[in-house]
Structures are given as structure tokens and as C-alpha cells.
C-alpha positions in Angstrom: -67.7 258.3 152.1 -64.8 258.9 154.8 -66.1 259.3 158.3 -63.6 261.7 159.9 -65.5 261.9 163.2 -62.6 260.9 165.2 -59.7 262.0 163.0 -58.1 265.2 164.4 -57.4 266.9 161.1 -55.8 269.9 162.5 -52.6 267.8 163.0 -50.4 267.3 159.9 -50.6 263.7 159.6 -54.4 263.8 159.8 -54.3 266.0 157.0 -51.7 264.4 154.8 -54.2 261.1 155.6 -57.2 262.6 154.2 -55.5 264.3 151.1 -54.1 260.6 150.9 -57.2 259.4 150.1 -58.6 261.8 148.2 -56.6 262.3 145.7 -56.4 258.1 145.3 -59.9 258.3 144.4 -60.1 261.1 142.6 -57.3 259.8 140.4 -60.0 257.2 139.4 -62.1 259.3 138.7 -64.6 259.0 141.7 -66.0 261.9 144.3 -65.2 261.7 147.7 -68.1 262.5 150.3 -66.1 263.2 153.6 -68.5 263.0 157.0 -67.2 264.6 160.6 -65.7 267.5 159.4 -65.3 269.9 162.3 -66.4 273.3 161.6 -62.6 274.7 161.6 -61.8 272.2 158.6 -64.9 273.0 157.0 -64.0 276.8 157.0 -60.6 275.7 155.5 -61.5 273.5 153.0 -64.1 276.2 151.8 -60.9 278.5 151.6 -59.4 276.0 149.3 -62.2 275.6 147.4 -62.4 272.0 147.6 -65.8 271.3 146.1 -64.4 270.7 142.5 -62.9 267.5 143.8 -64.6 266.8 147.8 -68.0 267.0 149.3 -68.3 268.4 152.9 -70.7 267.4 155.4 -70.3 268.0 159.4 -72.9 264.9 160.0 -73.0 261.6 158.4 -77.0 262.1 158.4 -76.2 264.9 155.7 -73.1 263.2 153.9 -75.6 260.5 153.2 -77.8 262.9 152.2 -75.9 264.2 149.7 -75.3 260.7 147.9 -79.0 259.6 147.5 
């Protein structure tokens, strides 16, 4: 799980950061459970349909949900 709480993903380099890591453990064949999305990302990554390779959550209370 990435905790991007405190990441300010509307600027580039937050953005290139999460992809970054993404796609690093994606390319091992793992899921990646990001945490603290703001609700602007959120309605991007949905645009992008990023669910075949990233799970959303805007709360860690829910990412964590997702993984049990």
C-alpha cells in the first residue's frame, strides 16, 4: 500500500513518482493499493481506468479494507 496523504499529485513530479512505483510493482507481478488519494486524482485515475493495474482508496481505513 502507498500512502499518498501528503503527496501533492496534481504536480508532475508527484505523478511521475506514483506511476514510478507502480509500474515497478506491477512489473512483478504485484497490485498496488494506493491510500490518500484526493478526490480530483480519484476522478482522474477513474478516467484512466486504472483498476486493471491500481486500487483506489481516499482513506487508509478503506485501502486496508480492501486488502483483508
Amino acid at each position: 500500500m502507498i500512502d499518498l496523504s501528503r503527496v501533492n499529485l496534481e504536480l508532475r513530479a508527484g505523478i511521475e513518482m506514483m506511476g514510478g512505483g507502480v509500474n515497478a510493482v506491477w512489473e512483478q507481478g504485484g497490485r498496488v493499493q494506493l491510500s490518500g488519494v484526493n478526490e480530483r486524482m480519484v476522478n482522474v485515475l477513474d478516467i484512466i481506468k486504472s483498476d486493471g493495474f491500481v486500487n483506489v482508496s481516499t482513506t487508509i481505513d478503506k485501502a486496508l479494507g480492501q486488502i483483508r
